[in-house]
C-alpha positions as CSV (number, residue, x, y, z in Angstrom):
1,X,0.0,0.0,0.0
2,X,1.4,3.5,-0.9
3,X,1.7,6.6,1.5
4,X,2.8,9.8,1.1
5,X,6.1,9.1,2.2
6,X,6.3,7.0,-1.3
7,X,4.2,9.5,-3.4
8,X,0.2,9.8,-3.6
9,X,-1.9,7.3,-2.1
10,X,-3.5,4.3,-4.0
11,X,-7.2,6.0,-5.4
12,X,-10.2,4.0,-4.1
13,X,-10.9,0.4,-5.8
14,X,-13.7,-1.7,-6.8
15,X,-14.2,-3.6,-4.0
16,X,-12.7,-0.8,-1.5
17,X,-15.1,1.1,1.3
18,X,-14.9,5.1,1.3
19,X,-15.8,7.3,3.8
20,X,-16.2,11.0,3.0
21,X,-15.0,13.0,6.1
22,X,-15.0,16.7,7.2
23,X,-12.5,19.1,5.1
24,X,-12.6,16.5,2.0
25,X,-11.0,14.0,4.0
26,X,-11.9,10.5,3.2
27,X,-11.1,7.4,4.8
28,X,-10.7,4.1,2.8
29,X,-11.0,0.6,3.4
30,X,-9.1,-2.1,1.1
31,X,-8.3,-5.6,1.1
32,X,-4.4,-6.1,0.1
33,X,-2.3,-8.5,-0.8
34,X,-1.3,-9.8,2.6
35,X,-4.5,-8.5,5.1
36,X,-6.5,-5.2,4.8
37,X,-6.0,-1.7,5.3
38,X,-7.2,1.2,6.5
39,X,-6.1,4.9,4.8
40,X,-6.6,8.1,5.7
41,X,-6.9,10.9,2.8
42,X,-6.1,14.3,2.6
43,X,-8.2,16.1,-0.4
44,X,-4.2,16.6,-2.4
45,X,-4.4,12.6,-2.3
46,X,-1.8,12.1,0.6
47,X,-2.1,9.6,3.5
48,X,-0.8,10.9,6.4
49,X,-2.0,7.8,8.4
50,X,-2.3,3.9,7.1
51,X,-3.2,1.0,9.4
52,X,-2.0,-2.2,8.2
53,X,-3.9,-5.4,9.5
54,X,-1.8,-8.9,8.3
55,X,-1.5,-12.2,9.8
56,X,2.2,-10.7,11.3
57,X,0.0,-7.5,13.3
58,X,-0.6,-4.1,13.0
59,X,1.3,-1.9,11.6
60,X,0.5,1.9,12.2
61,X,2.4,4.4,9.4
62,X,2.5,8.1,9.9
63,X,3.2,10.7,7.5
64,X,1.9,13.7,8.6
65,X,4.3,17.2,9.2
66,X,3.9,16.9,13.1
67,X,2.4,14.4,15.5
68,X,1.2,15.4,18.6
69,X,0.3,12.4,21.5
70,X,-1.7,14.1,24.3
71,X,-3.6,12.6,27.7
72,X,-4.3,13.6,30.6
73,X,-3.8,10.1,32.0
74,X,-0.7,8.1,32.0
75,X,1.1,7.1,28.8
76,X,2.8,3.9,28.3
77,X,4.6,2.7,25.5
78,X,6.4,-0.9,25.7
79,X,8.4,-2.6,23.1
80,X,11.0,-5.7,23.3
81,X,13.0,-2.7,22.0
82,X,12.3,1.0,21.7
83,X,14.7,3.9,19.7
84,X,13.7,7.5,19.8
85,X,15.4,9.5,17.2
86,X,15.5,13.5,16.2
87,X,17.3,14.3,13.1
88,X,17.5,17.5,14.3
89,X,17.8,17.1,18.0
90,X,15.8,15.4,20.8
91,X,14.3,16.9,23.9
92,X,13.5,14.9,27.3
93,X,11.5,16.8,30.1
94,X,9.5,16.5,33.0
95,X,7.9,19.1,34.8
96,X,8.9,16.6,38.3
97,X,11.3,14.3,38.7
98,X,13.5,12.0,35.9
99,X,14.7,8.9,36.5
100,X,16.8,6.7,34.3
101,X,17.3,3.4,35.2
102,X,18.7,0.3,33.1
103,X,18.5,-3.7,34.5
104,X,22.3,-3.5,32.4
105,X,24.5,-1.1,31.4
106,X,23.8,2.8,30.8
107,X,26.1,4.8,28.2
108,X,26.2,7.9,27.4
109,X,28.0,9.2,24.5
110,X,28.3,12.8,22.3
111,X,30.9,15.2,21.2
112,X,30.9,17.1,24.8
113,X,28.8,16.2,27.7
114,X,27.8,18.8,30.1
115,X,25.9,18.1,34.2
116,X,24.6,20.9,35.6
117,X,22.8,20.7,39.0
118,X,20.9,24.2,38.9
119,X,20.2,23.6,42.3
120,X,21.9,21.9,44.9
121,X,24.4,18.9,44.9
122,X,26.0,16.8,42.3
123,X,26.2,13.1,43.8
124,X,27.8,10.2,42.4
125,X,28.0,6.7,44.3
126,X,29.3,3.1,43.0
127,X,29.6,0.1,44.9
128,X,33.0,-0.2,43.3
129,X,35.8,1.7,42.0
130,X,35.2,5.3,39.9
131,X,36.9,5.6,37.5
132,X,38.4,9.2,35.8
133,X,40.0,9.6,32.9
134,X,40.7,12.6,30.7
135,X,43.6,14.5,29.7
136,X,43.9,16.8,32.2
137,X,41.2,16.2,35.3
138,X,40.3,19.2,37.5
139,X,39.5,18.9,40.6
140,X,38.8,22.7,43.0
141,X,40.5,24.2,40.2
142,X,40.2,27.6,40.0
143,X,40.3,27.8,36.2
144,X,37.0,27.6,35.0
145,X,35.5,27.0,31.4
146,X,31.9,28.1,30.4
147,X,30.8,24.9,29.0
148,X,27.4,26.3,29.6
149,X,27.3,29.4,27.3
150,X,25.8,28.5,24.3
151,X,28.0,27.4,21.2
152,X,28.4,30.6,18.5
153,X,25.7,29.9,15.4
């Protein structure tokens, strides 16, 4: 089945349902080769959303310029794996508290790394060694580098 992200959706079939929706919007219903489908149309001919239904599962496809996922309740998403990825950047907030936690190992890796405690201490505790390594490691130095002004352009 064709979205947008390949080109113009797949015009309704013989056989296909249509529903016309507010705006010129229409929603179509086809069998395919390997389940059915449900499409979402824009009145250009784009499908910003496609459900897949096959004998593997459900496969949701979305196309649209932005996404936005709102409740008011909890939100839970659960996966045997799970990547998050901006091309441009990505932001993680919470108006509380943050936790990270991992059953295995956590890594953390970018060009420069900064950790800021706005407001109050800076802990770190192992139940081994810790380890630093760097070219030069400061500790009370006096000399001090604004790693937290931002970069120029």
């Amino acid at each position: 089945m064709s979205s947008s992200s390949d080109g113009p959706a797949k015009e309704p079939e013989t056989g296909d349902q249509e529903v016309q929706l507010a705006g010129r919007h229409r929603l179509i219903v086809r069998r395919t080769e390997t389940g059915e489908a449900i499409q979402l149309l824009t009145p250009d001919g784009s499908a910003p959303l496609t459900i897949e239904i096959t004998s593997a599962g459900v496969r949701v496809h979305l196309a649209a310029p932005s996404v936005a996922l709102e409740t008011q309740g909890d939100l839970t998403l659960s996966a045997d794996r799970l990547t998050l990825h901006g091309r441009k950047g990505l932001a993680l907030t919470s108006g509380g508290d943050l936790d990270l936690a991992a059953k295995g190992d956590l890594h953390s890796t970018a060009q420069a790394q900064v950790l800021r405690a706005e407001q109050g201490e800076v802990n770190i505790k192992a139940s081994d060694d810790v380890r630093v390594t760097g070219e030069r490691v400061m500790v009370n130095c006096d000399e001090t580098i604004d790693y937290f002004r931002p970069k120029p352009g």
